[in-house]
MOPAC internal coordinates of N, CA, C and O (Angstrom, degrees):
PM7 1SCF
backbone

  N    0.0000 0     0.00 0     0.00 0    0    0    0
  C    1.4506 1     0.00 0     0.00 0    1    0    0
  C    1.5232 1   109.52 1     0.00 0    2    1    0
  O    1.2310 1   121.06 1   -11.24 1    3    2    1
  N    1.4772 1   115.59 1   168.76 1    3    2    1
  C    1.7168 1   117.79 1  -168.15 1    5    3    2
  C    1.7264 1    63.55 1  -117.68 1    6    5    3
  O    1.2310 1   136.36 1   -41.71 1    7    6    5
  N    1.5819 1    85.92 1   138.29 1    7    6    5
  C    1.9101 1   122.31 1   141.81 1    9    7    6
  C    1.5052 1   103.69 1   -51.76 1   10    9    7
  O    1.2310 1   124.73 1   -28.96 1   11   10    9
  N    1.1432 1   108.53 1   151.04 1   11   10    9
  C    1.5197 1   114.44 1   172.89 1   13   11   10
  C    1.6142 1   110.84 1  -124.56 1   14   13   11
  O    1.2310 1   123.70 1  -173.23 1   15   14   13
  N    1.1232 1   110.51 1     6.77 1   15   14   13
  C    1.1832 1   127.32 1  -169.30 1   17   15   14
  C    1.6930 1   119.59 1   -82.30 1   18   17   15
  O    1.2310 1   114.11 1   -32.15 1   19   18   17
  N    1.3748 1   128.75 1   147.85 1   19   18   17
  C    1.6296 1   103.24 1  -155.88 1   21   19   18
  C    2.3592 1    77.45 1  -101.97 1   22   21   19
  O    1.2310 1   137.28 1   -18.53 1   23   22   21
  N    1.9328 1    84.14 1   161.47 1   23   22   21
  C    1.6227 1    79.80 1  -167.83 1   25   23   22
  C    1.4488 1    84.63 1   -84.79 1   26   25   23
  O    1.2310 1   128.32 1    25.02 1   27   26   25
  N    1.1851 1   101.58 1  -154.98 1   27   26   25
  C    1.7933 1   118.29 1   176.49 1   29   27   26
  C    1.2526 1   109.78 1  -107.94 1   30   29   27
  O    1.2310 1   108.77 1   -45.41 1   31   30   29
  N    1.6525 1   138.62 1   134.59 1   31   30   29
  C    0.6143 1   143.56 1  -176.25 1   33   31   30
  C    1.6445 1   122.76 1   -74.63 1   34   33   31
  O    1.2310 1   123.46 1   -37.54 1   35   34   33
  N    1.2745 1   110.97 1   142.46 1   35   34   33
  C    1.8759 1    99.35 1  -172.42 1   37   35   34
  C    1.4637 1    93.06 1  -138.51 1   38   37   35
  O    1.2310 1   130.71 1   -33.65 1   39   38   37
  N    1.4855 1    96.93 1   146.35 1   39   38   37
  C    1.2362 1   122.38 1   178.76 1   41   39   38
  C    1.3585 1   109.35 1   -74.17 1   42   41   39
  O    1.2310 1   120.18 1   -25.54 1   43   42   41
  N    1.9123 1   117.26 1   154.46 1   43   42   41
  C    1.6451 1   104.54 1  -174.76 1   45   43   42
  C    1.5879 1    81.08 1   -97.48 1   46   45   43
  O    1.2310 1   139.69 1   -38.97 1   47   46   45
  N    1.7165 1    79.41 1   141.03 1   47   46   45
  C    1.8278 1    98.71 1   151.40 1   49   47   46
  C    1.0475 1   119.22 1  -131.17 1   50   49   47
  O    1.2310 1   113.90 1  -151.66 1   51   50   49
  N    1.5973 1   129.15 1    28.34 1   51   50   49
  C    1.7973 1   134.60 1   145.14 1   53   51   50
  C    1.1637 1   106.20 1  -147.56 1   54   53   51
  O    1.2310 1   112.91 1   -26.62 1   55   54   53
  N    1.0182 1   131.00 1   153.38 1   55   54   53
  C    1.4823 1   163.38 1   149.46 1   57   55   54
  C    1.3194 1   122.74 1  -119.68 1   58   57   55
  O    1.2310 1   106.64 1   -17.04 1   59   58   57
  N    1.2521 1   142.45 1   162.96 1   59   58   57
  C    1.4209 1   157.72 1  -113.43 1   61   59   58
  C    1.6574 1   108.08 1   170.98 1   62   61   59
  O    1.2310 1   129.16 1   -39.27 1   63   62   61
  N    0.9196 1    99.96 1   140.73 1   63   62   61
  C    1.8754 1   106.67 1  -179.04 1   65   63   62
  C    1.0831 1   107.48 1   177.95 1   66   65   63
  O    1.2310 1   114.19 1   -38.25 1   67   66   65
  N    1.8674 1   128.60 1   141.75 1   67   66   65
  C    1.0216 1   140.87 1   174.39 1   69   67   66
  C    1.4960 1   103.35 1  -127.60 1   70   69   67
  O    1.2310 1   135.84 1   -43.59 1   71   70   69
  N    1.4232 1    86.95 1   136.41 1   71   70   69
  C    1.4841 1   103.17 1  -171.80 1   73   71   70
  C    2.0080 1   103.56 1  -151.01 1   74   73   71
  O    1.2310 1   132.32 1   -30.36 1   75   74   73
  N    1.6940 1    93.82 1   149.64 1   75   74   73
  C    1.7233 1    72.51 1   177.51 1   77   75   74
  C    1.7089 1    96.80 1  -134.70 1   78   77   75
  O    1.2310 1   126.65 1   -52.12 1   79   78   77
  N    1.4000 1   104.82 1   127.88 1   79   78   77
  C    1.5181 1   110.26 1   175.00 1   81   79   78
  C    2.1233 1   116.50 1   -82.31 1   82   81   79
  O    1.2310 1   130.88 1   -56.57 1   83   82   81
  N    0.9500 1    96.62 1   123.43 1   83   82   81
  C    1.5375 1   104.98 1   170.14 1   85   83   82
  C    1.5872 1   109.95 1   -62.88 1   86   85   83
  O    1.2310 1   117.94 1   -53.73 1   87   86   85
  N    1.3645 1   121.53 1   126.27 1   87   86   85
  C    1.2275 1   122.47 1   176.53 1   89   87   86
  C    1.4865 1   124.10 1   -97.88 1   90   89   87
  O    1.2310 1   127.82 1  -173.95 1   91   90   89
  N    1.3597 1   102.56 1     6.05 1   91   90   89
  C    1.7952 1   112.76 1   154.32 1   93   91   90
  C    1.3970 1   115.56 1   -80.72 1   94   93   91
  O    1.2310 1   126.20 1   156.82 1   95   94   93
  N    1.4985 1   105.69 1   -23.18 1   95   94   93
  C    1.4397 1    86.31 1  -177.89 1   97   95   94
  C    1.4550 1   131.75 1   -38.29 1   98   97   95
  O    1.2310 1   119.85 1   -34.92 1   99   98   97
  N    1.6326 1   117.90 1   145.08 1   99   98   97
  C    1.6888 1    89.78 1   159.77 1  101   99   98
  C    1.5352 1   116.61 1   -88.33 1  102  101   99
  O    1.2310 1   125.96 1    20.37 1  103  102  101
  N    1.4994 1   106.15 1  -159.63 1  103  102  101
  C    1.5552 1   131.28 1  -155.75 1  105  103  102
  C    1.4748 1    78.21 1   -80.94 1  106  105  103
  O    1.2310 1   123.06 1   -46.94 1  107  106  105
  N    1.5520 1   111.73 1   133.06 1  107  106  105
  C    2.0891 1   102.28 1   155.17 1  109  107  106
  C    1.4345 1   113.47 1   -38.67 1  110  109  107
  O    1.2310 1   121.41 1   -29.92 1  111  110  109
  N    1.0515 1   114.90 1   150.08 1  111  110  109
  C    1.2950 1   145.18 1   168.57 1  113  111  110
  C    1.8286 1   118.69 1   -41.34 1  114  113  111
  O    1.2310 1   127.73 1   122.60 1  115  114  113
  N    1.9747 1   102.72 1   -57.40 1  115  114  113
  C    0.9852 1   167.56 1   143.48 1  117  115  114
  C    1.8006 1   120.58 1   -31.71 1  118  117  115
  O    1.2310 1   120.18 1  -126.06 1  119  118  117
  N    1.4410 1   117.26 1    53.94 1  119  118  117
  C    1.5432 1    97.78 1  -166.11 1  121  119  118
  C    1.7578 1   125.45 1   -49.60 1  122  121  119
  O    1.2310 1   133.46 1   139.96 1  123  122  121
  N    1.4555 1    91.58 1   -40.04 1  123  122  121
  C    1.9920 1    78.85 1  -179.59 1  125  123  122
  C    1.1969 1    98.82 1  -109.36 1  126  125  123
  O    1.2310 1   138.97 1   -16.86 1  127  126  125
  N    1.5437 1    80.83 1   163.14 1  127  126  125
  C    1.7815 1    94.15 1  -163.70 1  129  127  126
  C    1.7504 1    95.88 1   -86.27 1  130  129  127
  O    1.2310 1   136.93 1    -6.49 1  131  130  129
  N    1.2516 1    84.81 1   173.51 1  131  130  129
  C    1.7693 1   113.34 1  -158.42 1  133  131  130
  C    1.2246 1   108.32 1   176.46 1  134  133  131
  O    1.2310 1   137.04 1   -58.18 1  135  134  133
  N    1.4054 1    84.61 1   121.82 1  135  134  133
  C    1.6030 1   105.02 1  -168.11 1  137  135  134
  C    0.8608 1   131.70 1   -46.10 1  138  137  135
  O    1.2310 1   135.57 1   127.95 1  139  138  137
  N    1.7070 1    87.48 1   -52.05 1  139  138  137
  C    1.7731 1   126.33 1   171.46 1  141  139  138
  C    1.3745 1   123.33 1   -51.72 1  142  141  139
  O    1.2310 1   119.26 1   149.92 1  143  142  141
  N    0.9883 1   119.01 1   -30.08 1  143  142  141
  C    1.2560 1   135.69 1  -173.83 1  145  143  142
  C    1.5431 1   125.10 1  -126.10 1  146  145  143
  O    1.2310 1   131.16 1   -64.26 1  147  146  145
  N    1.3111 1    96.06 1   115.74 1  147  146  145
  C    1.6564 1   107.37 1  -164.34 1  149  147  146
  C    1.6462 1    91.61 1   -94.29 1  150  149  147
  O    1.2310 1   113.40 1  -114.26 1  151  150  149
  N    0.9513 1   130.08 1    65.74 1  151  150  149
  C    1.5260 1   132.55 1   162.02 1  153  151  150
  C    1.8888 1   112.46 1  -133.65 1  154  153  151
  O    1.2310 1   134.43 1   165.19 1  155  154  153
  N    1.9017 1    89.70 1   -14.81 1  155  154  153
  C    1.3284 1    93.64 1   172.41 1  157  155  154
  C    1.8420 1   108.79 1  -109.96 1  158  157  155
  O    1.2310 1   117.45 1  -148.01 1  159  158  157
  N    1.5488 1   122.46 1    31.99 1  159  158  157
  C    1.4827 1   115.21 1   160.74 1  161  159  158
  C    1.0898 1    82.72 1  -164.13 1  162  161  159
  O    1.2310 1   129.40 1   -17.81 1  163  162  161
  N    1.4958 1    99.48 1   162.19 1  163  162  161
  C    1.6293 1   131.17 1   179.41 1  165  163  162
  C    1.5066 1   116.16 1   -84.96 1  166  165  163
  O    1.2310 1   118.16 1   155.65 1  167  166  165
  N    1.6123 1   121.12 1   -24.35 1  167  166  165
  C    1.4722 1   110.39 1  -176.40 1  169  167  166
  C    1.5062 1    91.53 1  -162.21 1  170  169  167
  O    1.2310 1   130.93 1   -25.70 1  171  170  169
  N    1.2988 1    96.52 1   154.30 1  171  170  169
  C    1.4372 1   104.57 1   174.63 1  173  171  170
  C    1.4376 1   107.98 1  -127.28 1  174  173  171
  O    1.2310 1   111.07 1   -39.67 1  175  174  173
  N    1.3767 1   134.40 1   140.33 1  175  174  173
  C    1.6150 1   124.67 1   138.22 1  177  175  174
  C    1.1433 1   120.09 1  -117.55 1  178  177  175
  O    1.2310 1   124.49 1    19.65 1  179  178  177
  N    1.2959 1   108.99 1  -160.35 1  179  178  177
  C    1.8855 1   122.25 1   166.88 1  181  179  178
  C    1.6049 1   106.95 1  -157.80 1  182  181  179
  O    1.2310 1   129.39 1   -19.17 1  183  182  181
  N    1.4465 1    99.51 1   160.83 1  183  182  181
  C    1.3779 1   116.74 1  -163.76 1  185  183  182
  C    1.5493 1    94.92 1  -131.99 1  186  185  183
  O    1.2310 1   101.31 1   -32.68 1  187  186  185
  N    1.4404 1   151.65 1   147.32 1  187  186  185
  C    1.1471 1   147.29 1  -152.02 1  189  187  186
  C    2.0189 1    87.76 1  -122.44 1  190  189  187
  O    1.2310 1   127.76 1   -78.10 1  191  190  189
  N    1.2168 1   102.67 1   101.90 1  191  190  189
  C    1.7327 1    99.28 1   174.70 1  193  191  190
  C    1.7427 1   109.36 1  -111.57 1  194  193  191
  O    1.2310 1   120.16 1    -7.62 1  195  194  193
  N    1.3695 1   117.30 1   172.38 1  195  194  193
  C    1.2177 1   133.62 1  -179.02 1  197  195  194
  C    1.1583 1   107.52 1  -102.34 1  198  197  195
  O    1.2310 1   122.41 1   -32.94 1  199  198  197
  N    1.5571 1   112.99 1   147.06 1  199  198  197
  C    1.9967 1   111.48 1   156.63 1  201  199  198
  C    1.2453 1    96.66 1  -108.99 1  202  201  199
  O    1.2310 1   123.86 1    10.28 1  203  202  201
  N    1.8356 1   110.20 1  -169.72 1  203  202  201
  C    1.0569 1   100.24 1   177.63 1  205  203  202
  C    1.5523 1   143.48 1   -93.10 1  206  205  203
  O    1.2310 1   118.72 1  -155.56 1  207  206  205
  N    1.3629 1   120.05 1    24.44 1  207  206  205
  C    1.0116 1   124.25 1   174.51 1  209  207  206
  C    2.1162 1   104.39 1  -117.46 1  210  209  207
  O    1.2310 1   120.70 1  -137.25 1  211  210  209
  N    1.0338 1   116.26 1    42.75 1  211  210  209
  C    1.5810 1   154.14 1  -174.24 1  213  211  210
  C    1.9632 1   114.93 1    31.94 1  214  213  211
  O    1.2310 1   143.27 1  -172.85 1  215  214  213
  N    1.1537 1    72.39 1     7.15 1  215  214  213
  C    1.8004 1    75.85 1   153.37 1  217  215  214
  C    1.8620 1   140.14 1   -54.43 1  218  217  215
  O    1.2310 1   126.67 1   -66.70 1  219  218  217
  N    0.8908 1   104.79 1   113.30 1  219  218  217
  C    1.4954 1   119.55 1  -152.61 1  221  219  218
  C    1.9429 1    79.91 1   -79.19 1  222  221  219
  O    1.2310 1   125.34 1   -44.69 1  223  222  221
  N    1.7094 1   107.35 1   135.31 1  223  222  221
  C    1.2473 1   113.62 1   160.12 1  225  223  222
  C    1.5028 1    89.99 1  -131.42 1  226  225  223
  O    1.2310 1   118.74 1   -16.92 1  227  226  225
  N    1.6884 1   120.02 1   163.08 1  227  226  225
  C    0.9868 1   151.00 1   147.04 1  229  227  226
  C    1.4811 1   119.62 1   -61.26 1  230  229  227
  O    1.2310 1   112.65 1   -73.56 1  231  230  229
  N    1.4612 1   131.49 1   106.44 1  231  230  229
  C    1.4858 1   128.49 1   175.17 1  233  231  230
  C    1.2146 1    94.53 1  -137.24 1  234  233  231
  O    1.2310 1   139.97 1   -48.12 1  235  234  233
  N    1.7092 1    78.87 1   131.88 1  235  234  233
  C    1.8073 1   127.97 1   174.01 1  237  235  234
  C    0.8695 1   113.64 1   -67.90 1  238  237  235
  O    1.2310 1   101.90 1   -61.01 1  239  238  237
  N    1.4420 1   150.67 1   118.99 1  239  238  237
  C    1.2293 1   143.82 1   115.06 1  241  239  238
  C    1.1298 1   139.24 1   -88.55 1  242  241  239
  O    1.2310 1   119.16 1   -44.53 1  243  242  241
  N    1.6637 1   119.21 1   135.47 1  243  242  241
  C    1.4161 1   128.32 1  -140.52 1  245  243  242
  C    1.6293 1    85.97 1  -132.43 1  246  245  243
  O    1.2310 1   136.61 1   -53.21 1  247  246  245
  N    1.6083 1    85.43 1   126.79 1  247  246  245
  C    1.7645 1   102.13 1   169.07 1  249  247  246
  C    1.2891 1   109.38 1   -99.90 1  250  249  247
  O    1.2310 1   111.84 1   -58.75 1  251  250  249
  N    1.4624 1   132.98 1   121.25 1  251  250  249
  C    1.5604 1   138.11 1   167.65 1  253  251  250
  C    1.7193 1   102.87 1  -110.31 1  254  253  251
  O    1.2310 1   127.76 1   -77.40 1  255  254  253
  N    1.0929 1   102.68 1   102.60 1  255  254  253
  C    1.8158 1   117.97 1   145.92 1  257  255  254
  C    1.3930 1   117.19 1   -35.50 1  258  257  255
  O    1.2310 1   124.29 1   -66.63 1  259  258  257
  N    1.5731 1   109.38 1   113.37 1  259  258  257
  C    1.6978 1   100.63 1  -166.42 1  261  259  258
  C    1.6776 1   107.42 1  -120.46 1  262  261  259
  O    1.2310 1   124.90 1   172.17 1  263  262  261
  N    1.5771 1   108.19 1    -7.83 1  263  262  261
  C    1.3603 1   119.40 1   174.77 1  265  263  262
  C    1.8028 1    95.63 1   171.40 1  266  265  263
  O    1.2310 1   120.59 1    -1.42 1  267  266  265
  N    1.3512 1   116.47 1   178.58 1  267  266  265
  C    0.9231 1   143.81 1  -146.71 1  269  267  266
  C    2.2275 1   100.68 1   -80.20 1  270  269  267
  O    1.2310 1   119.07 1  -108.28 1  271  270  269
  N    1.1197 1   119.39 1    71.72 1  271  270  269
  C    1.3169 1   137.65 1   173.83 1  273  271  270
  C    1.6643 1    97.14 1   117.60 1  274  273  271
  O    1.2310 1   104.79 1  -131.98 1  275  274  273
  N    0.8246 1   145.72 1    48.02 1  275  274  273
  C    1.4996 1   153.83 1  -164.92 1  277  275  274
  C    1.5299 1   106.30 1  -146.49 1  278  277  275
  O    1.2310 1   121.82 1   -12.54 1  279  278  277
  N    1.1559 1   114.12 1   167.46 1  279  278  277
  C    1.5192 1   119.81 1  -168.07 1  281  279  278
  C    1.6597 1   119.29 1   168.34 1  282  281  279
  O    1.2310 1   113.84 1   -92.84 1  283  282  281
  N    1.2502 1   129.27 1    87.16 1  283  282  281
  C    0.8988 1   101.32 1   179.14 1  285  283  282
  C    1.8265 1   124.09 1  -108.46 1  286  285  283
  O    1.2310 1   111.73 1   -27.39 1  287  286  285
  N    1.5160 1   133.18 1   152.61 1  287  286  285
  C    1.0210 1   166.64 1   -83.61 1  289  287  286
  C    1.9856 1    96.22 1  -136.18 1  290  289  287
  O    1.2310 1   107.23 1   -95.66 1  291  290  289
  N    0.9600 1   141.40 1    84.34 1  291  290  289
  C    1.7475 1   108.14 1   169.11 1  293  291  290
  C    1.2040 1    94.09 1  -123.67 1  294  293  291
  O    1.2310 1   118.81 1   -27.74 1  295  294  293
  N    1.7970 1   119.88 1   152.26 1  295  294  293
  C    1.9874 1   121.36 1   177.77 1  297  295  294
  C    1.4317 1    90.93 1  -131.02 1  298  297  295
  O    1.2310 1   134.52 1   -31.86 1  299  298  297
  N    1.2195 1    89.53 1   148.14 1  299  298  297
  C    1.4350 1   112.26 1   170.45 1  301  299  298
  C    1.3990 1   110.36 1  -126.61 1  302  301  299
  O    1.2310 1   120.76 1   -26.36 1  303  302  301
  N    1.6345 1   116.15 1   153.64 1  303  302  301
  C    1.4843 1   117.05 1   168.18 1  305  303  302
  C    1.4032 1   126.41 1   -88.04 1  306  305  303
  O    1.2310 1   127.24 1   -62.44 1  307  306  305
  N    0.6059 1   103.68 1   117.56 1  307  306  305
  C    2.0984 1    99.17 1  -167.19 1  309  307  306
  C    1.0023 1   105.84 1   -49.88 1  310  309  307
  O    1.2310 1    93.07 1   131.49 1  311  310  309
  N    1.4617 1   163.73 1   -48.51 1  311  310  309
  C    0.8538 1   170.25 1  -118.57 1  313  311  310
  C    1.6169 1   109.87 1  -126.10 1  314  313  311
  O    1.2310 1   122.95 1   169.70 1  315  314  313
  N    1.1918 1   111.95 1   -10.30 1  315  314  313
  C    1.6683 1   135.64 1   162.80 1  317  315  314
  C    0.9595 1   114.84 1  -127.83 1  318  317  315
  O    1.2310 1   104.09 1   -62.96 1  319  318  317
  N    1.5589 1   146.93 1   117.04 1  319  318  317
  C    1.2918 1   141.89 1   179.37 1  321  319  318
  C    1.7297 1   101.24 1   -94.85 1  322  321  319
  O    1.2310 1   118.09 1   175.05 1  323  322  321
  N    1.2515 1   121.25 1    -4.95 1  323  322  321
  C    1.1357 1   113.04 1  -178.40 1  325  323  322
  C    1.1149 1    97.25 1  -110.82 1  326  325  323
  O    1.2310 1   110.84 1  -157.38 1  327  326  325
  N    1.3047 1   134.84 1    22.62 1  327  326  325
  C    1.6636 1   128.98 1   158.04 1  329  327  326
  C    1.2865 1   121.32 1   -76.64 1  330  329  327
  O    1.2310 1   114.09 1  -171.76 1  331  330  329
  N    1.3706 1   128.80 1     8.24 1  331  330  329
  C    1.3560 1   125.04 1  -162.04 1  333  331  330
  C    1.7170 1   107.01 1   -57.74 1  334  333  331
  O    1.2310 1   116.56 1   -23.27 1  335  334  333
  N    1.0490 1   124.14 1   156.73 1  335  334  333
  C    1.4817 1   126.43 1   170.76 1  337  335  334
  C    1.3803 1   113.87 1   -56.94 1  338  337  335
  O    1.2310 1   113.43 1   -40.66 1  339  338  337
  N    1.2351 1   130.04 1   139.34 1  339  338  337
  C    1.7489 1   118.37 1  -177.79 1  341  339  338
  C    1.4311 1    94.78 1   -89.12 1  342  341  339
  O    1.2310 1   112.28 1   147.28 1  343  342  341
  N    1.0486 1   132.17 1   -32.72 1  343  342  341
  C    1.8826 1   131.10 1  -174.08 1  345  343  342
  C    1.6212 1   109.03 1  -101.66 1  346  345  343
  O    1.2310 1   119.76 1   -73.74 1  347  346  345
  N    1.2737 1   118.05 1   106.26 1  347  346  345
  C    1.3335 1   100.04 1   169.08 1  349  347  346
  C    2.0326 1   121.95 1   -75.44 1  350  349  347
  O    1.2310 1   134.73 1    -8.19 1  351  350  349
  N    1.3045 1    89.11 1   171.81 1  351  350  349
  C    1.4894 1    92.36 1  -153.71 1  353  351  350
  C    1.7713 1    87.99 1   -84.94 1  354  353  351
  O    1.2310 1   103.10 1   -18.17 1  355  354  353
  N    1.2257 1   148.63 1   161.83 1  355  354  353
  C    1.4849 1   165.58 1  -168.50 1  357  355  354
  C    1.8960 1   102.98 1  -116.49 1  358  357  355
  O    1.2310 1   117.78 1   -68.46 1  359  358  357
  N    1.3130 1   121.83 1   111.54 1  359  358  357
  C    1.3399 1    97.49 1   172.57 1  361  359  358
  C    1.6887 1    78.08 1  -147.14 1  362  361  359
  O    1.2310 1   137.26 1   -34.44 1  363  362  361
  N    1.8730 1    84.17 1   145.56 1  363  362  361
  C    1.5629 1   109.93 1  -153.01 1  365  363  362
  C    1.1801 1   112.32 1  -119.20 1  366  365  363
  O    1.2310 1   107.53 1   -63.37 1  367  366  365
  N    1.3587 1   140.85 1   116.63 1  367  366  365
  C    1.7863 1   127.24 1  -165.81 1  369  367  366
  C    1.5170 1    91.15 1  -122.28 1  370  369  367
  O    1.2310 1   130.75 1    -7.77 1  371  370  369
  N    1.7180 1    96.87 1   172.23 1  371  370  369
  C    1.2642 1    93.59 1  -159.77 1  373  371  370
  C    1.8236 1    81.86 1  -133.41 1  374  373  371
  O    1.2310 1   116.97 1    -7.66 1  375  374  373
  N    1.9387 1   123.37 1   172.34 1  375  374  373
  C    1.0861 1    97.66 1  -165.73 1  377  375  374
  C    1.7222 1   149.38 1   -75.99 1  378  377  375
  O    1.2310 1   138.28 1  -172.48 1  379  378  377
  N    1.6938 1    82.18 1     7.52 1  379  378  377
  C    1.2851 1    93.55 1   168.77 1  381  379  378
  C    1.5081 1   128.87 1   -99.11 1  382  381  379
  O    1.2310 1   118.99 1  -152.73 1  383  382  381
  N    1.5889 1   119.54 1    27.27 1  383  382  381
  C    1.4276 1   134.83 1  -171.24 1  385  383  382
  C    1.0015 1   107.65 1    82.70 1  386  385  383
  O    1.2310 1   104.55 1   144.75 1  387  386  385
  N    1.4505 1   146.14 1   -35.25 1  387  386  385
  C    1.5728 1   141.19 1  -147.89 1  389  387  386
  C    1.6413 1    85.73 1   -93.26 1  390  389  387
  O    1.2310 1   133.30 1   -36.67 1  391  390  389
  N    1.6697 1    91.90 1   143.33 1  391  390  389
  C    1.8829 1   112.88 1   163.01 1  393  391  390
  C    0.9829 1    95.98 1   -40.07 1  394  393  391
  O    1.2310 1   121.47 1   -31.31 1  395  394  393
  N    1.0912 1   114.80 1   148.69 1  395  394  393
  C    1.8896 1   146.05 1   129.60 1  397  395  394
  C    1.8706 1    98.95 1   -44.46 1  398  397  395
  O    1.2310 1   131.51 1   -52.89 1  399  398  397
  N    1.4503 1    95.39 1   127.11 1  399  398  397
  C    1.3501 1    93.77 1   152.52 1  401  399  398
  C    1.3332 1   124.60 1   -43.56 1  402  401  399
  O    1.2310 1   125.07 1   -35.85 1  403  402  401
  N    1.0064 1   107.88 1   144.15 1  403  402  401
  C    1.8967 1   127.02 1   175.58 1  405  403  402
  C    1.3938 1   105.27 1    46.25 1  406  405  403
  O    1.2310 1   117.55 1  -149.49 1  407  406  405
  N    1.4608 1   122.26 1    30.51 1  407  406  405
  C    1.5473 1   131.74 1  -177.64 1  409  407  406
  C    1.6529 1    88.83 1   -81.41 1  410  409  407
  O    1.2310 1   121.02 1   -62.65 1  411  410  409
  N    1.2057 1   115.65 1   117.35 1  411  410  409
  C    2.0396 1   135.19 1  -178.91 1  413  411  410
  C    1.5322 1    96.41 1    30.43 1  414  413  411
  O    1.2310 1   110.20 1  -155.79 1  415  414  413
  N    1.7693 1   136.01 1    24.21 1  415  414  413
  C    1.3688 1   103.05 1   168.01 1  417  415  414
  C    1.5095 1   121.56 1    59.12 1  418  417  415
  O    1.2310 1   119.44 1  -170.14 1  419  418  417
  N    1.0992 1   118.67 1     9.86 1  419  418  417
  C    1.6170 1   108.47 1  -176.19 1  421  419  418
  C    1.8053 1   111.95 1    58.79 1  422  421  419
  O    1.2310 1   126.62 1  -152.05 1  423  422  421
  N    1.2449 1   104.87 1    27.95 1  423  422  421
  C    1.5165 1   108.84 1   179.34 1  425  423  422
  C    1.6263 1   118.11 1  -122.67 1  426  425  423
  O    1.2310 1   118.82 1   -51.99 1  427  426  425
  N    1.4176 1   119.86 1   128.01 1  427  426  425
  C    1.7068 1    99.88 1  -166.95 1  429  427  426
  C    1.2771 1    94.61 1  -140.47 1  430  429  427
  O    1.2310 1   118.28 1   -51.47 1  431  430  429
  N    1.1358 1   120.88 1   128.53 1  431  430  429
  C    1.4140 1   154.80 1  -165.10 1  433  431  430
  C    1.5392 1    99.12 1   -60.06 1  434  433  431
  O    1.2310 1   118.36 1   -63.82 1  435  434  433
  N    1.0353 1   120.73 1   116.18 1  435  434  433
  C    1.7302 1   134.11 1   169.87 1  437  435  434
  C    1.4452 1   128.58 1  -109.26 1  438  437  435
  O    1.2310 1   119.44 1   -51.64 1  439  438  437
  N    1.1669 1   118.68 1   128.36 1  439  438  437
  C    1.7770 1   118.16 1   172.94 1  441  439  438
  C    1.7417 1   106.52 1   -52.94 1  442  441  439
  O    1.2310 1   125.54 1   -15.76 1  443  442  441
  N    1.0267 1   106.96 1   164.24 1  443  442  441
  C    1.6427 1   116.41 1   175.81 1  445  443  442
  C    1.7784 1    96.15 1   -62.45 1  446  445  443
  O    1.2310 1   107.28 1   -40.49 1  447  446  445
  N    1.6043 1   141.32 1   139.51 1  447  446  445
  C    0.7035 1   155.11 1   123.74 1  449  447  446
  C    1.6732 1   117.52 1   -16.68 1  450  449  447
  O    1.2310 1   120.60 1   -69.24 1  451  450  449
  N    1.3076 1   116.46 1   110.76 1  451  450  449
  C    1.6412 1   115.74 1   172.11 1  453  451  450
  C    1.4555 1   111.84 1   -62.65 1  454  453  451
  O    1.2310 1   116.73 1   -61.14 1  455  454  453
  N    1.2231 1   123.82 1   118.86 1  455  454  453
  C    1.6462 1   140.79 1   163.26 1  457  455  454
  C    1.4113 1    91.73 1   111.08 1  458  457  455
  O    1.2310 1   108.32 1  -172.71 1  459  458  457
  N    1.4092 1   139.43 1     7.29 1  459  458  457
  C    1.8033 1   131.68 1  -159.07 1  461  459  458
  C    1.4464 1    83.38 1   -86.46 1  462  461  459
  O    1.2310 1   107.45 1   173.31 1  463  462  461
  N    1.2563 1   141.01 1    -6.69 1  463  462  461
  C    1.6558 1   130.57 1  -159.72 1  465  463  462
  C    1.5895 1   110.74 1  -119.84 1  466  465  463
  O    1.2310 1   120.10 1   180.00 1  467  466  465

């Protein structure tokens, strides 16, 4: 038999995404980043996460080219434009594309989720 019962909703605490940055790119145009404005990062995605009452938001993450194997990381929640991350995340390649050891851990700094509170 199916439960009929509703489950409990859980907040995401990982996500996963593949993405591949070009390392010709140049530097934005644009020194600080802004969300709004794609002249200050090189790529954007999103990853579809939960808060905790299981509402699915859309979060951005924006890759900015900061020098020559460097890159750094900021997400925002779509659904909050003032969620942007206050720290961007540092991710460090080395010359054969692959991270630097202990380059952010595979961990990237996120604003609080809108409705997670």
């Amino acid at each position: 038999s199916i439960p009929n019962t509703l489950m409990a909703a859980k907040t995401t605490t990982t996500a996963s995404m593949q993405i591949n940055l070009n390392s010709s790119d140049p530097l934005p145009s644009v020194n600080a980043f802004d969300a709004s404005n794609a002249d200050s990062y090189n790529k954007k995605g999103s990853v579809t996460v939960f808060d905790r009452q299981g509402n699915a938001h859309d979060m951005s993450v924006y890759f900015v080219k900061t020098g020559d194997n460097n890159w750094q990381v900021y997400t925002q929640d779509s659904s909050d434009p003032n969620s942007i991350a206050k720290t961007a995340t540092t991710l460090e390649f080395n010359a054969n594309g692959t991270l630097v050891d202990g380059a952010m851990a595979n961990n990237i700094a996120t604003g609080a989720i809108n409705g997670a509170d």
